[in-house]
N, C-alpha and C positions, 0 to 999 in steps of 0.2 A: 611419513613413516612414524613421526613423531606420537600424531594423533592415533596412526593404527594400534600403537604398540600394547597400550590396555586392552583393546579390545580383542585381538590377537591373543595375548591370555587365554580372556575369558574364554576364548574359543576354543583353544587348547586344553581347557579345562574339561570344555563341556559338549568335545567334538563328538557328533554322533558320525562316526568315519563308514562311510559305506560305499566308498569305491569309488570304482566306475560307474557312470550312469549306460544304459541302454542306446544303443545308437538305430534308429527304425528308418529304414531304408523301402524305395517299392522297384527295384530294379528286376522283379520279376514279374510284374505287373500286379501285385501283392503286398499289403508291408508287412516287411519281416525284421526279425532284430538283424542288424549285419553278422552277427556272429553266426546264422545260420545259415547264410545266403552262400552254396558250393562255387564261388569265382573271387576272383580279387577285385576287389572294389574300395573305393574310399569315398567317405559320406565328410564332409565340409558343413558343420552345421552355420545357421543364422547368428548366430551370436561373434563367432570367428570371423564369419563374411563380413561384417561389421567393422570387427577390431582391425583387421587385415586390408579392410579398404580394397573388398574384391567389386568392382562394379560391371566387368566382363571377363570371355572368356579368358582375356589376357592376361589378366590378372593371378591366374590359377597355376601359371607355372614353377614347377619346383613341390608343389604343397600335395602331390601326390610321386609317389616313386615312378621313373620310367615314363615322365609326362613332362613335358616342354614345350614352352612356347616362344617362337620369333617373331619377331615385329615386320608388320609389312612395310612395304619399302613405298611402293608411289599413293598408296591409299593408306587413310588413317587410321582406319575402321577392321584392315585386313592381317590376318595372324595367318602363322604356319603351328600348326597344331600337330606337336607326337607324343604318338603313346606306345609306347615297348618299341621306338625305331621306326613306326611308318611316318609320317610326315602329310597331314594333307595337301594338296597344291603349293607351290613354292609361288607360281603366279596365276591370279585368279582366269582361268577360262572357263568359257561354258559349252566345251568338248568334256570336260574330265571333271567325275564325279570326286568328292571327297573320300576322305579314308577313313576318317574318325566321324563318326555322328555328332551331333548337336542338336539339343534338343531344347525346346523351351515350351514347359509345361506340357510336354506330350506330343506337342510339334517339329518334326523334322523340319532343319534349315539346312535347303539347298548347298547354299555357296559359302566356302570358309570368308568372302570379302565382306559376310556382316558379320563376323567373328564380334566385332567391337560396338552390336546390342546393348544398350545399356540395361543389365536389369537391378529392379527396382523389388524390394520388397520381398529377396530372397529366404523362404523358410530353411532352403539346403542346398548345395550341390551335390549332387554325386558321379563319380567319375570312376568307369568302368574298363576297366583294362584287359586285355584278348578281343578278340572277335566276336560278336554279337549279331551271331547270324540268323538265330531263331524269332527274338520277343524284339528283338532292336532292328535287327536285320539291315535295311539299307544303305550299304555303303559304308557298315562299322569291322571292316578287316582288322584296324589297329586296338580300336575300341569304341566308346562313346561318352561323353558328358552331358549329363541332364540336369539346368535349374529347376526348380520344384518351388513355386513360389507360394507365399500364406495367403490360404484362403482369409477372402474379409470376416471381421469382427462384427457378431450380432451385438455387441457394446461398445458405447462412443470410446474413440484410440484417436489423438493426435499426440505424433512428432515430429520435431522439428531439429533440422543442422543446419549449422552453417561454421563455415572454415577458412583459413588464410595459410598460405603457405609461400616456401619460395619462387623465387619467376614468377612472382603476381596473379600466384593462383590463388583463388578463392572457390566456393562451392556452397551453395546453400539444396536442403531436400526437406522437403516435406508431407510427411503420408498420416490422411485424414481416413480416419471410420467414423461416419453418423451415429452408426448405428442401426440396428433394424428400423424396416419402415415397409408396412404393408406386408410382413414377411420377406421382406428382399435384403441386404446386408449388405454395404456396398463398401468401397475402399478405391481412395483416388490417392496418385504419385506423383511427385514434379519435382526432379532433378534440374538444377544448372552447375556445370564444372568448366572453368577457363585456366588457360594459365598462358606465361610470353612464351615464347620459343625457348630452348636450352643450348644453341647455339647462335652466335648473332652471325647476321648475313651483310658484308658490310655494304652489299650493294641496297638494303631495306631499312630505312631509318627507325620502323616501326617492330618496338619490340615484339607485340603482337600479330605480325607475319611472319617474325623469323623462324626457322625450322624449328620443330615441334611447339609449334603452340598449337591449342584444341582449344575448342568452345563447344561447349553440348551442352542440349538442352532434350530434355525426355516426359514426356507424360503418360501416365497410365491410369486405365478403368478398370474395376473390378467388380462383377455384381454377382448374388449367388441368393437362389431361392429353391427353397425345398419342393419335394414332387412329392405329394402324399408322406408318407411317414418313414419311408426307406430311400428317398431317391433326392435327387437335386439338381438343378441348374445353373451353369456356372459360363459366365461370358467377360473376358480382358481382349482389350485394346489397349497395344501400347504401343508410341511413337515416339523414334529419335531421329534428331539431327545433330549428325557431329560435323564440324566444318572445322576445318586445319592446315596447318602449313607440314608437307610430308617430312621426316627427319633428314636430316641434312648426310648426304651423298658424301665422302672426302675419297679423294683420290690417292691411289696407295701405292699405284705401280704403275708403269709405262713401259712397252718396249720397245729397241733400238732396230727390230728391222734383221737382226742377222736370222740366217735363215735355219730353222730345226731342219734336222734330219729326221728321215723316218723313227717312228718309235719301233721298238722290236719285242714282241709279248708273245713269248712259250713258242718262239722259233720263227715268228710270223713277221713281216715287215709290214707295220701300220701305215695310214696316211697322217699327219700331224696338220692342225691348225698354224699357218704360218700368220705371223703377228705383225702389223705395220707401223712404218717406225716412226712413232708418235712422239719419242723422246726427241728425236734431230726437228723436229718439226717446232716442237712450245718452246725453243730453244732462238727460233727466229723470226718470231711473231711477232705483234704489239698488240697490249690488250687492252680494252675499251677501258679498264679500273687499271692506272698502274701499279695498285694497291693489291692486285688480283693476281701478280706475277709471279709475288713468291709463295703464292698458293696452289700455282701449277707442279711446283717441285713435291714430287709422289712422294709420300711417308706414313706410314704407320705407326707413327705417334698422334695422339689425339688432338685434334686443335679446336678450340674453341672459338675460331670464325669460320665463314665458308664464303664463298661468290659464286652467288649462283643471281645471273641476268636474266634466268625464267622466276620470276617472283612465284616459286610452288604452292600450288592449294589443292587442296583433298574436301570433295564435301562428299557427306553419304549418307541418304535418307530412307530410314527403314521405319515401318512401320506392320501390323498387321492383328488380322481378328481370331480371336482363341473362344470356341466353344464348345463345352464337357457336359454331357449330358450324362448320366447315371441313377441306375436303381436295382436296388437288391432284394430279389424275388423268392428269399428264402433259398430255394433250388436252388439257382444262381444267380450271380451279377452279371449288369449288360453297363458297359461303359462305351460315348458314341466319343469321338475327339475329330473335329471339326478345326482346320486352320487355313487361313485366306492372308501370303504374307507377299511384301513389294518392299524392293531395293533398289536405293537408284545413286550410282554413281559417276559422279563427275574430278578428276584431278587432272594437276598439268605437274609439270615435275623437270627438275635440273640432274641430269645424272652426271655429273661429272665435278661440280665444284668451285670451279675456274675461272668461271665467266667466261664472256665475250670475247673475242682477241680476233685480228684482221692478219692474213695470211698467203702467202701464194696460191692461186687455186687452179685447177686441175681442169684443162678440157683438152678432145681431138685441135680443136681450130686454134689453140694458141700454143700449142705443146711446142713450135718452135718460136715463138712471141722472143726478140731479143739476141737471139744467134746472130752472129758474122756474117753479112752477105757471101763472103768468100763457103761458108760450107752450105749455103743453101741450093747454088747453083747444082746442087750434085742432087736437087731434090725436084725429080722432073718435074711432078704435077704443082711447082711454086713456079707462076709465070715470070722472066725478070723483072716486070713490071713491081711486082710487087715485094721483091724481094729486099729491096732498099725498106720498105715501110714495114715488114715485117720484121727487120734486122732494128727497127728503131721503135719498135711498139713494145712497151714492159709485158708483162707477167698481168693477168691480170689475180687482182685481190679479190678473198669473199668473209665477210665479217659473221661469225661463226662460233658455235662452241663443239664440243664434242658431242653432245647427247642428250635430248630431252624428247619428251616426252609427252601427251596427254591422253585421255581417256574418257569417253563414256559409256557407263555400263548400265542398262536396265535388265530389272528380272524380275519375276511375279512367279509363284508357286502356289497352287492349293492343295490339302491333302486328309484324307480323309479315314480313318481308324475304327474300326468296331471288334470289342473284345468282349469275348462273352465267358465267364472263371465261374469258379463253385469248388467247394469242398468236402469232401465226409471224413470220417474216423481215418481210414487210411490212403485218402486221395488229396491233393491238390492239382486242378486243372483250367487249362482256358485256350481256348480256338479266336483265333481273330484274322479279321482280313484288311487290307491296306493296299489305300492308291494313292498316286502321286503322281503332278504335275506342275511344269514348271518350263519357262518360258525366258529365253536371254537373248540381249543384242550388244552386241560391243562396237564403238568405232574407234581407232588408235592409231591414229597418226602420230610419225616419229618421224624425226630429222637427227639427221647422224650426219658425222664427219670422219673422211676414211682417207688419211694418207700415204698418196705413191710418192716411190720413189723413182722419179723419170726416166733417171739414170741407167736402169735396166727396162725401160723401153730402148731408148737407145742403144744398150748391148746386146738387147736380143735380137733387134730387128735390122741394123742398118753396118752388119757386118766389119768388112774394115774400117767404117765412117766414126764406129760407135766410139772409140774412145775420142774422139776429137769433137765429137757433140759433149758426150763428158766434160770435156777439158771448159767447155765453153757456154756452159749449163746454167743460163744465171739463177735457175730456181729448183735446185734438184730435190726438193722434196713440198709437194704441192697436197693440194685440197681437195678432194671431192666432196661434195654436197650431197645426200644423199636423204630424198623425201620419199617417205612409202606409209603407205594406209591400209591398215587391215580393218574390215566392214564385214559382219557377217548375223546372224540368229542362230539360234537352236533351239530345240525344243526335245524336250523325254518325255514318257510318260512308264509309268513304273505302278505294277499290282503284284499283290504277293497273297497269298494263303499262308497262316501259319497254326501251330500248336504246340503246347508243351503241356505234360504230364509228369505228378510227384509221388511217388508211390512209398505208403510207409509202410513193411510188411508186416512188423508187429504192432503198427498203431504206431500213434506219434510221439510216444514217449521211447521209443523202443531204442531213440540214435542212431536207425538206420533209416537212409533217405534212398531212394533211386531215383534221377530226374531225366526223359525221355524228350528233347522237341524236335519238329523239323518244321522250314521255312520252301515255300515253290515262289519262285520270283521270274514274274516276267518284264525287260526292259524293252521298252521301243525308242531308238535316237535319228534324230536329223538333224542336217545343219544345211544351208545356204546360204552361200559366200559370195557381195556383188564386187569387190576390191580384195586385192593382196597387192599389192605395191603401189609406184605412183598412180596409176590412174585407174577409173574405173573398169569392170569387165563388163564387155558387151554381152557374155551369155554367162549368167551368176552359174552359180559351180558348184553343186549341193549334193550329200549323201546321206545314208539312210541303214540303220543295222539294228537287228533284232537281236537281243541277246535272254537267255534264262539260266538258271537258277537253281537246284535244292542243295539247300545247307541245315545244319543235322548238329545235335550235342547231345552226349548221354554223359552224366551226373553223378555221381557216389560220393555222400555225404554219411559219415558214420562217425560218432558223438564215443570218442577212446573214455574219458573219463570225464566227471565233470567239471564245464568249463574248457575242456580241451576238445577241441571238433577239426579232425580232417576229411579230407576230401581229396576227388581226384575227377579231372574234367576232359571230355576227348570233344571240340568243338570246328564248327569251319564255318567258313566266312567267302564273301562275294563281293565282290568290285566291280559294276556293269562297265562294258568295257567302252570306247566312244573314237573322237575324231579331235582331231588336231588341225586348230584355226588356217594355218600356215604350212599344211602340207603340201605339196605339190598334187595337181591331180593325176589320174593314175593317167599313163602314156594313153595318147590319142581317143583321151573321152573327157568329160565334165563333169567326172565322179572324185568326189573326196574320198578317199581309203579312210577305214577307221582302224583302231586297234580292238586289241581284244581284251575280253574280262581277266581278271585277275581272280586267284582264288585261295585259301589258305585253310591248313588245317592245324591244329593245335592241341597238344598234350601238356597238362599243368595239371601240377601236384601240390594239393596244400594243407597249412596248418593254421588253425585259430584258439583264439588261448586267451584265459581271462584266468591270471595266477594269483593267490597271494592276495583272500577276499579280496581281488575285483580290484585289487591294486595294480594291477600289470597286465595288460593289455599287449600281445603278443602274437600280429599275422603274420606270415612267409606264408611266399610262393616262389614255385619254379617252373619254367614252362619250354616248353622246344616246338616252335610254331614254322610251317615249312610254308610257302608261298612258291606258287605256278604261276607263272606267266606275271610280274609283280610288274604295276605301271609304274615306271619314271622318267622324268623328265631329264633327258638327252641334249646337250649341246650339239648343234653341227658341226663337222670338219669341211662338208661341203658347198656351207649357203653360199649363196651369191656373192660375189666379188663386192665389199665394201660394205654388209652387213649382219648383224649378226643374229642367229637365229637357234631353237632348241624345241625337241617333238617331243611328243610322249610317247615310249614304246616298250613293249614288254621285256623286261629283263630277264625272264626264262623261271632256272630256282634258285629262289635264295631261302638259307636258314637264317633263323635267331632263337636266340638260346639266353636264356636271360633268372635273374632272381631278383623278389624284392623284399623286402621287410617295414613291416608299420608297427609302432608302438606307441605307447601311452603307459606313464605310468604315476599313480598318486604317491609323490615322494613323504607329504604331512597335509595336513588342513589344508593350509593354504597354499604349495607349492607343489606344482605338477612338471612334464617332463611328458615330449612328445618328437615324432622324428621317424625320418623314411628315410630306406632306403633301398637303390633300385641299379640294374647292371645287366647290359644287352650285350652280345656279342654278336655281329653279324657277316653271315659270309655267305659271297654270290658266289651259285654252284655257275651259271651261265648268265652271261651278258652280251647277246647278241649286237654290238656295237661300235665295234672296230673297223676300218674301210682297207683292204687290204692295198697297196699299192700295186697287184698285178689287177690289172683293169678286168670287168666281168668277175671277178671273185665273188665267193659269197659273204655274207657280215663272219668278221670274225668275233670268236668269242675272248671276250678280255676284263673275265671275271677276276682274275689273279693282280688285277691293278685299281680294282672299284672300291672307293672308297663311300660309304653312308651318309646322302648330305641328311641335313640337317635333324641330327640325332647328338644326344651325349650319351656316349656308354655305359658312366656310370653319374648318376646323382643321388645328392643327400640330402636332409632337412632334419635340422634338429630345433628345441623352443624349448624355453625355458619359463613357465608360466607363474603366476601367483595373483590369489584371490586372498585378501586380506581386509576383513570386515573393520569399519573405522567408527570410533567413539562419538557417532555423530545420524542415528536414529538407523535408517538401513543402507547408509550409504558405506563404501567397499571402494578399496582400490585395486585394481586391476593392472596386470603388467605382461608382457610378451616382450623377449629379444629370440631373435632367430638366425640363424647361420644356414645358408645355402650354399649349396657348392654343383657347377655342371659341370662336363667335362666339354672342351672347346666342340663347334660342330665344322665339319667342312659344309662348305655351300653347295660343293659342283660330285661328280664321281672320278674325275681323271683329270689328267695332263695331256692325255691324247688330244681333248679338243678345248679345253679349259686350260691354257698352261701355267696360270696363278695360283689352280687348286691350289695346292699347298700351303701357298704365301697366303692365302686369301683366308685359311683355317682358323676359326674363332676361337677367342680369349676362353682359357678355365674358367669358371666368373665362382667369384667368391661373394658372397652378398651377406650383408648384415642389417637388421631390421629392426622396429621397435617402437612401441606402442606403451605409452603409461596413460590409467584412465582413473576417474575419480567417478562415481556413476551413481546413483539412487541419493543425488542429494535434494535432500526433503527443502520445498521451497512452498509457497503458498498458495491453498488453492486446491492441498493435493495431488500440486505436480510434484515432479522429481527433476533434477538437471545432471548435466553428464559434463567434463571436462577432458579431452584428451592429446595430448602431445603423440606425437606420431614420427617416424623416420623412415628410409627407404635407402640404402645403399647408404650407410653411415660410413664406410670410410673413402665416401668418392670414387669408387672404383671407374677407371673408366674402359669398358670392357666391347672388342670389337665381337659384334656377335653376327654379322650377316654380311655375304662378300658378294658381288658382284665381277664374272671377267667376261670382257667383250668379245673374249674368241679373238677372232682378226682384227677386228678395230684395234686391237692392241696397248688396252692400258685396262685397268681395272679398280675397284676400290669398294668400300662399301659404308657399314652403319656402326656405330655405337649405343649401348646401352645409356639408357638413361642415367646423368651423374646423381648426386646426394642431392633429397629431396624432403625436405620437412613441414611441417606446420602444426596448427594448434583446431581442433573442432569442438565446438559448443551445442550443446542440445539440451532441449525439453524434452518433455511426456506427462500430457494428461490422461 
C-alpha cells in the first residue's frame, strides 16, 4: 500500500471515471449486452473466475442469487446443483434426468456426476436462472450454467501458475498459444491440483488418502481456423482425471430401537419408518481400532478424525470432443455444435465412520445358540440329542461395519445442434434443431449392517415361553449382514425442434422488445436391470417410455428511461420423466414402471438499471414458478426388512415464489462494491407419499409436512473490491474480501420415512473469503509476473452441509464443509 499510495494520487487526479463496463453475454444464442437480455442471468467474467479460483461447477456457489451447490458424498467429481429451489439429483442415477443444464461451450452434459470437469481457460460463465425451455431447453426446469471458454489467440500467449497452499496442496497450470500457423491458431492447457485430506483417518497413515484429498490432472486442445471470410472452425478436446479420497462420513445420530407410533397428517394415520436399535448394539461390541470406540458415540460436533476400515477412493475420468462450425451468410448465420463426451466412474466408500467392530450376529439356525437346555425341550423340532450342544454353542460373531459401499459407473453421450439466426431493422430470429444421446451402466454393491432385537422374536412367536427365553437371551441384540447389488443400463435418446423470434415494433431504438419461442421435445427411455439384490436375476427386468414435450416463453422488454429496462417473462420448462434403478417390478411381469415427466410454468417480473453514469448497477427480479408432477427423490417406509431404500416420484404441485437482487457499484477509482441477493419460498400443494396404515389405501397426500431438501431460502453475497495502480510501470494491486451467507438445507422431505430430517438440517454457513494480488509486474523479456495470496473460509467455519439417514438401519450422519483454506500463487505471462 505503501508503494500504491503515489500512484493512487496520480490517478485520482487524472481519473477518467466511466463506470461500469458492458458485460456481453450469448444466452440467447446471440451476444448481447446483459442489460438487454429480458431474464435473470448472471455473467461471472475470466478475470474473476481467476481471482475467485473457480475451476468447476462447484465452485460457483453463492456467487449468483438463488444458486447453491452441495458436495457429493461417495464420488468426488459429483455436486447437487440448485437454482431458485430445484436441486438436480441428490444421487447420481441414469433413470433421472437433471434439472439444471450444464453446459460446456454449447455442449449439453448428461449427468450432474461430472459436475467436477475441470475447466481450463474460461472467457466467462454464465448462469441462468428459471426455466430454459426454448434455446436451452433439456432438462433446464430450475435453470442452466454455461462455461463459454476463449477462443485461441492468432498471437504467441503463454502463462504460467503454480501455488502452495495448506494440506500440502500445491497446483501448477499452464496455457500455451503459438500462434497462427497455416491459418489455424491453436491453444493447449494442462492443469495439476493435489492436496492431503482435511480430515485424518486414523486407520490410514497416509496423509494423502485421508478423506478429502484430490489429485487432478486435465489437458486441453483448442484449434480454430477461418472458413473463407465469414466463417470458422473450431475443435477442443479436453481431458480429466480427478482421483480422491471421498470426504469423510461422521456419525451423528443413532437409535435406540423404541418403537414410533404412527405419524398422523390432516386427520390420516401414517405408516412411520421404525428404526433399529443401533445404539444398545455399539454399546457391546469390540472394535477391530480400540481407537475407533469413541468415535462410535454419535455427535454433531465436528471432529477432525474419522475411522473408516473401507480405505475410500473416488476416481472419475471424463473426457470429450467439441466441434463448432460456423458462417455468416449475410442473410443469416448457420452455427453446427458437434459433442462426443465419456465419463467413467469408479469409488468405494465408508458410510458410517466407525470402523470395524466384531458383534453378535443374527441367523434362523442359531437364534437359540446358548439357551438352557431346560427351555429348549419345549421346542419340538430341537431333537434331545442336540439340545445339550446347542445349550452349550455361543452366539455366533460377524466382524462388520455399518455401511459401505462401492461403485461403478460408465456413460457416453453424443449430441448434435444446428441453429440457423439472422436479423433485420426490426427482427431478431433463429430456428434450430437438437439430438441427443447417451448411454449408462452402473454396478453397486453394498453391504449394510441391520440390527434385531431377538428379544421380540421371542415375544411375538413363542407365546407364554417368550419372557423366559427373554430372561435367558445371552445376545438380545444381534447382526444381520446384509449384501445386495444393483446392476443395470440405460439408454435415452432425446430430439427437439425449436424457435424464438424478437420483434422490435419501432425499430431497435424504440425500448420496445417482444420476444416469441417455443421448443417440440421428443424423449425416448429404457433401462435393463440383470441384479437388485444379492444375486443375480435369471430373466433381467427392463422398461421402456416415450415421453414429449412443447414448452413456450413470450418476452416484453421495454427500455422506462435511459439505463432503466424492464421486463416481464411467461416461460415453461420440461423434465422428461424416466425409471428408478430399484423399483420393484410391476406385479406379475418383468416390466420396470417409470415415472412421469415433470413440468413447470413461470411468471417473472423484472428491473435493470445502470444509475448514476454507470456507477450503479442495479438488477431485481421476481418470479412465481408453479411445477406439475415435480420429480423427487422419496425415502421408503416400506423397503425390505434391513435395508434401506428411496425412488423418484412425482410430487404433484408445488409453488415457489421467490426475489433476487444483483449489484454492482463504482464507489471511487479504485474501489468497487458488488453483491446478491436471493429468497425462495416453497410450498407443496400435493405430495402424494404417505402409506396409510389401513392396508389397500391409496398414497396419502402429506404436503402439509414436506420440507425442501437441498435448497437455502434465502442467500447473500457481498465483495468488497479495489484496483489500485502501483508506482512501478503497469503493475496494480488487486484485492477482493467477500462475505457469503446460505441459509441451512435439509437433506430428506419428512420424518415419516427419514426420522433424523430435522436433526440432520444443515448449518447457516457464513463464509468469508479473500484474495490480495500484485499482477502486471514488468520483468524481463516483456513478461509480466503476478503474485497472489488467497483465503477460503477465513474463520474456520465448520459447517455441516449434507445429511444422510438410513431409514431403518437406524443411525444417521453426514459431511462438513470444507475448514480454512489458504495459499500463495505465482504467475507469468509472455
Amino acid at each position: 500500500m505503501a508503494l500504491a499510495a503515489p500512484a493512487a494520487a496520480q490517478e485520482a487526479d487524472a481519473a477518467n471515471d466511466s463506470g461500469l463496463e458492458d458485460i456481453v453475454v450469448t444466452a440467447q444464442k446471440r451476444e448481447q449486452n446483459l442489460q438487454d437480455v429480458p431474464l435473470a442471468i448472471s455473467a461471472i467474467s475470466a478475470d474473476k473466475v481467476d481471482r475467485l479460483g473457480v475451476n468447476d461447477a462447484r465452485d460457483l456457489s453463492g456467487l449468483a442469487p438463488n444458486v447453491t451447490i452441495t458436495q457429493g458424498t461417495t464420488s468426488g467429481a459429483a455436486a447437487v446443483i440448485s437454482i431458485r429451489g430445484i436441486p438436480t439429483p441428490a444421487s447420481e442415477t441414469f433413470g433421472l434426468d437433471t434439472s439444471n443444464g450444464l453446459y460446456i461451450d454449447g455442449v449439453y452434459i448428461g449427468r450432474s456426476g461430472a459436475s467436477g470437469l475441470d475447466v481450463m481457460d474460461i472467457e466467462r460463465v454464465e448462469v441462468l436462472r428459471g426455466p430454459q425451455g426454448t434455446l436451452f431447453g433439456r432438462n433446464t426446469t430450475g435453470g442452466a450454467i454455461a462455461f463459454i471458454s476463449r477462443a485461441p489467440s492468432s498471437d504467441f500467449r503463454l502463462r504460467g501458475q503454480v501455488g502452495y497452499g495448506n494440506f500440502g496442496a500445491w497446483n501448477a497450470r499452464v496455457t500455451l498459444d503459438p500462434g497462427e500457423f497455416a491459418g489455424i491458431s491453436t491453444s493447449f492447457s494442462f492443469s495439476h491440483r493435489q492436496r492431503n485430506g482435511i480430515v485424518d483417518n486414523i486407520n490410514q497413515p497416509s496423509d494423502s488418502r485421508d478423506p478429502g484429498a484430490r489429485n487432478t490432472d486435465s489437458f486441453r486442445i483448442a484449434a480454430r481456423a477461418p472458413i473463407g471470410s465469414s466463417g470458422s472452425i473450431q475443435y477442443i478436446f479436453d481431458w480429466t482425471l480427478l482421483e480422491s479420497s471421498p470426504n469423510a462420513f461422521q456419525l451423528t445420530n443413532v437409535a435406540n430401537g423404541t418403537v414410533r407410533p404412527p405419524a398422523v397428517v390432516d386427520g390420516q394415520s401414517l405408516v412411520v419408518t421404525q428404526q433399529a436399535p443401533v445404539q444398545q448394539y455399539l454399546a457391546g461390541v469390540a472394535f477391530a481400532n480400540p481407537a475407533c470406540a469413541a468415535l462410535a458415540a454419535p455427535t454433531r460436533v465436528y471432529r477432525e478424525t474419522v475411522c473408516n476400515d473401507i480405505l475410500g477412493f473416488s476416481s472419475d475420468k471424463t473426457w470429450g470432443h467439441n466441434l463448432q462450425i460456423e458462417n455468416d451468410f449475410d442473410a443469416f448465420s448457420v452455427k453446427l455444435t458437434t459433442g462426443y463426451r465419456h465419463w467413467r466412474n469408479e469409488s468405494n466408500s465408508d458410510l458410517d465412520g466407525i470402523g470395524r467392530f466384531t458383534g453378535p450376529a443374527f441367523s434362523q439356525a442359531s437364534l437359540f445358540n446358548g439357551m438352557p437346555a431346560s427351555l429348549l425341550q419345549f421346542i419340538p423340532t430341537i431333537p434331545a440329542a442336540a439340545r445339550p450342544l446347542i445349550a452349550a454353542a455361543p452366539v455366533p460373531t460377524v466382524s462388520q461395519n455399518l455401511f459401505d459401499t462401492n461403485n461403478q459407473r460408465r456413460h457416453r453421450q453424443f449430441s448434435q445442434e444446428i441453429e440457423f439466426s439472422g436479423d433485420t431493422d426490426n427482427l431478431d430470429w433463429v430456428v434450430g434443431g437438437f439430438y441427443f444421446w447417451e448411454k449408462g451402466s452402473e454396478v453397486n454393491p453394498q453391504n449394510s449392517g441391520f440390527v434385531l432385537d431377538t428379544n421380540n422374536i421371542f415375544l411375538g412367536n413363542f407365546g407364554p415361553l417368550g419372557p423366559s427365553f427373554v430372561a435367558a437371551n445371552p445376545a438380545r441384540y444381534r447382526l444381520v449382514q446384509t449384501l445386495a447389488t444393483l446392476r443395470y443400463s440405460a439408454e435415452a435418446e432425446s430430439t427437439a425442434l425449436y424457435s424464438q423470434v424478437t420483434f422490435y415494433p419501432g425499430g431497435r431504438d424504440s425500448g420496445l422488445r417482444l420476444t416469441a419461442g417455443g421448443r417440440y421435445s421428443w424423449d425416448s427411455k429404457s433401462m435393463v436391470r440383470t441384479q437388485n439384490g444379492a444375486t443375480a436375476l435369471v430373466t433381467p427386468e427392463t422398461g421402456s417410455a416415450d415421453f414429449s414435450k412443447f414448452t413456450w416463453n413470450l418476452m416484453l422488454g421495454y427500455d422506462i428511461a435511459d439505463g432503466i429496462t424492464s421486463y416481464a417473462r411467461v416461460a415453461t420448462g420440461y423434465r422428461s420423466g424416466g425409471f428408478n434403478a430399484q423399483d420393484p417390478v410391476i406385479t406379475g411381469t418383468a416390466i420396470i414402471p417409470n415415472f412421469d415427466e415433470e413440468s413447470v410454468i413461470s411468471y417473472e417480473v423484472g428491473l435493470k438499471t445502470e444509475l448514476f453514469d454507470r456507477r450503479l448497477r442495479l438488477n431485481v427480479a421476481g418470479y412465481y414458478n408453479e411445477y406439475t408432477d415435480l420429480a423427487v427423490n422419496i425415502p421408503l417406509t416400506n423397503a425390505p426388512a434391513g435395508t434401506f431404500a428411496s425412488r423418484v416420484g412425482n410430487a404433484g404441485k408445488v409453488t415457489y415464489t421467490g426475489f433476487e437482487v444483483e449489484a454492482q457499484a463504482v464507489l471511487s477509482p479504485n474501489f468497487s462494491i458488488d453483491g446478491t441477493l436471493g429468497y425462495v419460498d416453497i410450498e407443496y400443494k400435493e405430495f402424494l407419499a404417505g402409506q396409510s396404515t389401513t392396508a389397500g389405501a391409496p398414497p396419502v397426500n402429506i404436503a402439509s409436512v414436506i420440507t425442501p431438501g437441498y435448497t437455502s431460502p434465502f442467500t447473500a453475497n457481498v465483495a468488497l473490491n479495489a484496483n489500485v495502480p502501483l508506482n512501478w510501470g503497469d503493475a496494480r494491486l488487486t484485492a477482493r474480501i467477500g462475505y457469503t451467507y446460505e441459509d441451512g438445507k435439509y437433506s430428506f422431505s419428512n420424518t415419516i420415512s427419514t426420522p433424523f430430517n430435522e436433526l440432520l438440517k444443515g448449518d447457516n454457513r457464513n463464509l468469508i473469503d479473500a484474495q490480495i494480488t500484485i499482477d502486471r509486474i514488468p520483468l524481463s523479456g516483456g513478461a509480466e509476473g503476478e503474485v497472489r495470496l488467497w483465503g477460503k473460509n477465513l474463520t474456520n467455519s465448520h459447517d455441516f452441509v449434507r445429511g444422510i439417514d438410513f431409514g431403518q438401519l437406524g443411525y444417521a450422519g453426514g459431511y462438513y464443509a470444507d475448514p480454512r483454506t489458504y495459499g500463495i500463487t505465482l504467475g507469468i505471462t509472455f
